[in-house]
C-alpha positions in Angstrom: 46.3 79.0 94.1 49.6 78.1 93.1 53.3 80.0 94.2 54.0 81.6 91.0 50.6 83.1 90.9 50.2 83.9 94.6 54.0 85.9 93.2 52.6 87.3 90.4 49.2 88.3 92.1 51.8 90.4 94.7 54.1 92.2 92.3 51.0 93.2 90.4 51.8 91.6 87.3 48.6 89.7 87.4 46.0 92.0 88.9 42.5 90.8 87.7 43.0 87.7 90.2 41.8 88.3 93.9 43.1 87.0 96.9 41.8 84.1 99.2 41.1 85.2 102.5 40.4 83.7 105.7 39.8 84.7 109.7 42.9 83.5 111.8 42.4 83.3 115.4 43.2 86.1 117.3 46.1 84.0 119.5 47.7 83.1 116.5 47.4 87.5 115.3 48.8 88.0 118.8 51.7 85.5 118.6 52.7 86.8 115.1 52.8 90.8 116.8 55.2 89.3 119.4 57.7 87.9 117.3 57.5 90.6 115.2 57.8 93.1 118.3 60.8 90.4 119.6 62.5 90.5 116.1 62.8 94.1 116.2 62.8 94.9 120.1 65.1 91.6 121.3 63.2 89.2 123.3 63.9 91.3 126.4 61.3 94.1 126.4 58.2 93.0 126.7 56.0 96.5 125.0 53.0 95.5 123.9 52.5 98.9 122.6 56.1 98.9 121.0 55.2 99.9 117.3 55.9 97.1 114.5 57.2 99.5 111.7 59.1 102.6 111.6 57.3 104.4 109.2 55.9 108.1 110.0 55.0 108.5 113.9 52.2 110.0 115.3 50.0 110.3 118.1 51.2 108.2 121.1 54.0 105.8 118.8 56.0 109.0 118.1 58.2 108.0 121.2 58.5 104.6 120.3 59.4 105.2 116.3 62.2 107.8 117.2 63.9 105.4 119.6 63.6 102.5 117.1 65.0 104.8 114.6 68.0 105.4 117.2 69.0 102.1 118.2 69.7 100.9 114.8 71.7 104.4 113.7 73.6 103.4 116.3 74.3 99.9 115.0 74.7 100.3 112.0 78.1 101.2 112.0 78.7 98.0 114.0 78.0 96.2 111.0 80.8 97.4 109.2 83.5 96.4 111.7 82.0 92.9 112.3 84.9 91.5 110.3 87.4 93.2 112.7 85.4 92.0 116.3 84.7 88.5 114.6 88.8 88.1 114.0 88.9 87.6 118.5 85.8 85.5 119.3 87.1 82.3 119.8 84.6 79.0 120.1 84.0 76.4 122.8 82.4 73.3 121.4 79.4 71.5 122.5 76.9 70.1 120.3 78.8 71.6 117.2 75.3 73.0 116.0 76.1 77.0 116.0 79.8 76.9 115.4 80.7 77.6 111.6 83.1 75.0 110.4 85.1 76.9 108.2 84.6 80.6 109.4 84.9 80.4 113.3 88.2 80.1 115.6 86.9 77.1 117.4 90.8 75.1 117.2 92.7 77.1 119.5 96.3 79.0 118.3 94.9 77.5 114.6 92.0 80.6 113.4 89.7 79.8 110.6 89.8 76.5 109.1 89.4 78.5 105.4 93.3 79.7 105.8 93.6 75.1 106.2 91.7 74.2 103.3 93.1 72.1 100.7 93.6 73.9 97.0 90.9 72.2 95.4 88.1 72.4 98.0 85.5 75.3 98.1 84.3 76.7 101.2 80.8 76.2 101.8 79.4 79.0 104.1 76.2 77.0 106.0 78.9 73.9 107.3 78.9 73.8 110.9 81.0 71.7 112.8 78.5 68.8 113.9 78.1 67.9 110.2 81.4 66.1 110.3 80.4 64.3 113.4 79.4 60.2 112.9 76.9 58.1 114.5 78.7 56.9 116.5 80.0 60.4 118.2 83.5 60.5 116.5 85.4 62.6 114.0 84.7 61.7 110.3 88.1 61.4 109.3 87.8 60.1 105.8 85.7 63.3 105.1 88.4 65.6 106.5 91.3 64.2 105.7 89.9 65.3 101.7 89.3 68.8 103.5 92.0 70.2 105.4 96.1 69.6 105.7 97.5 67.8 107.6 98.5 70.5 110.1 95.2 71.2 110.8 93.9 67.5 111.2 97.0 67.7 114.2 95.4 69.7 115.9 92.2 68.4 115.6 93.0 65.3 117.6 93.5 67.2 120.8 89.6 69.0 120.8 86.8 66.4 121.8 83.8 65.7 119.5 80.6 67.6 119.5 78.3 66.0 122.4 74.8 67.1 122.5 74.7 65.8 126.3 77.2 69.0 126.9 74.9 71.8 125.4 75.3 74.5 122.8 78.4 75.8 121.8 79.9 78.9 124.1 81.5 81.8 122.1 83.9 84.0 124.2 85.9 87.4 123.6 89.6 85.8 123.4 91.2 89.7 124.6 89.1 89.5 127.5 90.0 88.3 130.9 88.0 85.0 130.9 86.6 85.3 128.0 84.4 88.3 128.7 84.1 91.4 126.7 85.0 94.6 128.1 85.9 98.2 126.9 89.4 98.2 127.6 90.3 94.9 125.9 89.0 96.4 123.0 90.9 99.7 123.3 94.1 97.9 123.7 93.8 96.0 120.4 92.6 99.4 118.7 95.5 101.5 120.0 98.7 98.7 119.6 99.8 100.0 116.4 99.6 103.8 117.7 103.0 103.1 119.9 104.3 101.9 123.2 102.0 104.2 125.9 105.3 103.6 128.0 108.0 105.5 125.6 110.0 107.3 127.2 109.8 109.9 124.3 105.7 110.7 125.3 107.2 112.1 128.6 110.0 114.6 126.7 106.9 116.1 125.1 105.3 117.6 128.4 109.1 118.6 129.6 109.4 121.1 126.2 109.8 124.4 127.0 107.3 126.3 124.5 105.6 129.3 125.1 102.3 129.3 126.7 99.1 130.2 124.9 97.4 133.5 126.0 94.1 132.8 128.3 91.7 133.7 125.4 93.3 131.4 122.9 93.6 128.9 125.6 90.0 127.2 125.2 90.0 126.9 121.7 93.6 125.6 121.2 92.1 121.9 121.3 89.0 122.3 119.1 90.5 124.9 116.2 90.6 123.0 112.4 94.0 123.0 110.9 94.1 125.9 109.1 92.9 127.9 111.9 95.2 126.0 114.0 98.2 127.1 112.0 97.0 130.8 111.8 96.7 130.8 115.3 100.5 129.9 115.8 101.6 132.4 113.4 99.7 135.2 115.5 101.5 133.8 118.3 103.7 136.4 120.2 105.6 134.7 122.3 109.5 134.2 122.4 110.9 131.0 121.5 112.2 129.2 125.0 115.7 130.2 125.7 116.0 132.3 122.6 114.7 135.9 121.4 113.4 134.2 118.4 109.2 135.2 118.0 107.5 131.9 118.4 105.6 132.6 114.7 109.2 133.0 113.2 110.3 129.4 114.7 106.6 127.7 113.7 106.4 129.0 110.0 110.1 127.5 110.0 109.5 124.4 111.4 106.1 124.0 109.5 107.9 124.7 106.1 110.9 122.2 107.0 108.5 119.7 107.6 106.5 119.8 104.3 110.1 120.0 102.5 110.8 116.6 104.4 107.4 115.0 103.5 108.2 115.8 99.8 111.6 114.7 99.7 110.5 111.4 101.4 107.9 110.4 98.3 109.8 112.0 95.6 113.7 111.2 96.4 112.6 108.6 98.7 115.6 110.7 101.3 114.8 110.4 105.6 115.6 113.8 107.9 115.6 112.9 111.4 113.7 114.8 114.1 116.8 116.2 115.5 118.3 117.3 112.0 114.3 119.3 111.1 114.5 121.1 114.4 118.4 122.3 114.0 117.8 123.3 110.8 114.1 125.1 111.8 115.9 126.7 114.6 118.6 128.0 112.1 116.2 129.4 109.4 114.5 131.3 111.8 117.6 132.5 113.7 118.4 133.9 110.2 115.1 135.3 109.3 114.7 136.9 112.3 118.5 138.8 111.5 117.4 140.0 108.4 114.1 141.3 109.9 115.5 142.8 112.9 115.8 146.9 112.9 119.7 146.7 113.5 120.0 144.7 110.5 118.2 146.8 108.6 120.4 149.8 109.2 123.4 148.3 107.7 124.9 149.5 104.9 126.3 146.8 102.5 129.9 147.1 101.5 131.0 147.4 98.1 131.9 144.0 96.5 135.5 144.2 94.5 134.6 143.4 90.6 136.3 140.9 89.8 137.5 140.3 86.0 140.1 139.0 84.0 143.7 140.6 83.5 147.2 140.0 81.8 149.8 138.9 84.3 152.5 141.2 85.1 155.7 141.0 83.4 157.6 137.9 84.3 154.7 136.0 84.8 152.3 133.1 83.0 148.8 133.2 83.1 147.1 129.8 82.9 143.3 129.9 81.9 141.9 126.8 83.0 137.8 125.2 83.4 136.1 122.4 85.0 133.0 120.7 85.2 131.6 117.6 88.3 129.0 115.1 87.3 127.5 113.4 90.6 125.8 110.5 88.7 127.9 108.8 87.2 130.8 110.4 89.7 133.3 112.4 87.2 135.0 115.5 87.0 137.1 116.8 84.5 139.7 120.0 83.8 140.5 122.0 80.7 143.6 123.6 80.5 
């Protein structure tokens, strides 16, 4: 029976033919089951009873299905920052069979040899670094030189040539203190662009005087969502620090300030400092807080003088005069 109809015969587009069978030893059965079990396992746990699929469990596999079903929820989100983790593994050469030639940081302070590449040359992804190896255990020059530039072939002079008398290639974590992977390395290259941990601004925060959250607001402070967050400030009655401003007055304030300052940024592409928001916060509320207090409210508003055009007394001129500013393009002008 041929490929194509062993093909068709399994995607049932032929199914009046029958299959060949045949018995297969039960050593070879049992060596396929162990690769299978290694394949999805790792070559580590030897479980004999270790299910093969993960399709529905029952009876005594139902403990060995779940856990399957665990480990890879848990790396599958690996796979989507492999391009990120494979950015610091950096490549020691030996027999140049595992290191790929194009994709890999195997020339030290250099990266991938695809950023090297000539204009004209595609990438192929299955190169490894022994293919560009001779006989007789140099580099193929005349092959690379057609490959790379010439900064790259500079730097190549200084590696030695893949030996398989040294053994396989050795891949390390380059953040890691000799080469070794570890927890914090990787925290430090996730948290550089968040800011220097040593800024003296970070300590200011802890020496603001703001007012302290009741005890039964206390535990859920951390865990609220924004809006409840925000809600929770308002409700706050506390004075600001220093003032006899309430502490909801000075948060709706500030909170309004700073979506003013967001807007202006994209739309009038205009900065307001820190310093400027909070002066400014401070001042609304100080005002607000005025208009709202009880003595303010018992203030009777004095008449305003209307005002209106007259003649000028005798032995006078009156001069009637207008004007009008333009800020863009800067003008002004006067009518008399």
């Amino acid at each position: 029976m041929g490929d194509k109809q062993a093909i068709q015969i399994y995607s049932g587009q032929d199914s009046c033919e029958t299959f060949w069978t045949c018995r297969i030893p039960l050593r070879i059965c049992d060596e396929i089951n162990r690769l299978l079990r290694n394949f999805i396992w790792g070559p580590l746990l030897n479980l004999k009873e270790a299910p093969l699929s993960i399709g529905t469990p029952s009876g005594n596999l139902s403990y060995w299905v779940s856990l399957l079903r665990q480990k890879y929820r848990i790396l599958k989100p690996c796979v989507g920052i492999w391009p990120s983790f494979h950015n610091f593994l950096l490549w020691s050469i030996g027999d140049g069979t595992r290191i790929q030639f194009w994709y890999d940081s195997w020339i030290p302070k250099l990266g991938p040899l695809v950023h090297w590449k000539l204009d004209r040359i595609d990438a192929i992804d299955d190169l490894k670094v022994s293919h560009f190896v001779q006989l007789g255990g140099s580099w193929n020059w005349a092959v690379l030189r057609q490959l790379l530039h010439l900064y790259a072939l500079d730097h190549l002079l200084n590696l030695p040539v893949p030996n398989f008398a040294v053994g396989p290639d050795r891949c390390a974590w380059e953040p890691g203190k000799h080469g070794e992977f570890s927890v914090k390395s990787s925290y430090t290259i996730l948290s550089k662009d968040t800011g220097d941990p040593k800024d003296r601004r970070y300590d200011l925060i802890w020496q603001l005087k703001l007012p302290l959250l009741q005890h039964h607001h206390l535990s859920s402070f951390h865990t609220l969502g924004l809006v409840d967050w925000i809600l929770l400030n308002i409700d706050t009655r506390p004075l600001l620090s220093g003032t006899n401003i309430p502490w909801s007055i000075f948060f709706s304030s500030l909170i309004w300030k700073i979506w003013k300052r967001r807007n202006s940024h994209i739309f009038a592409a205009t900065t307001v400092s820190n310093a400027n928001l909070l002066h400014v916060s401070r001042t609304w509320a100080v005002q607000c807080h005025s208009s709202l207090s009880p003595s303010a409210s018992n203030l009777i508003p004095s008449q305003s003088p209307i005002l209106h055009w007259s003649p000028a007394p005798s032995g006078w001129l009156t001069l009637n005069i207008d004007g009008s500013v333009s800020t863009s393009p800067p003008m002004a002008q006067l009518v008399v």
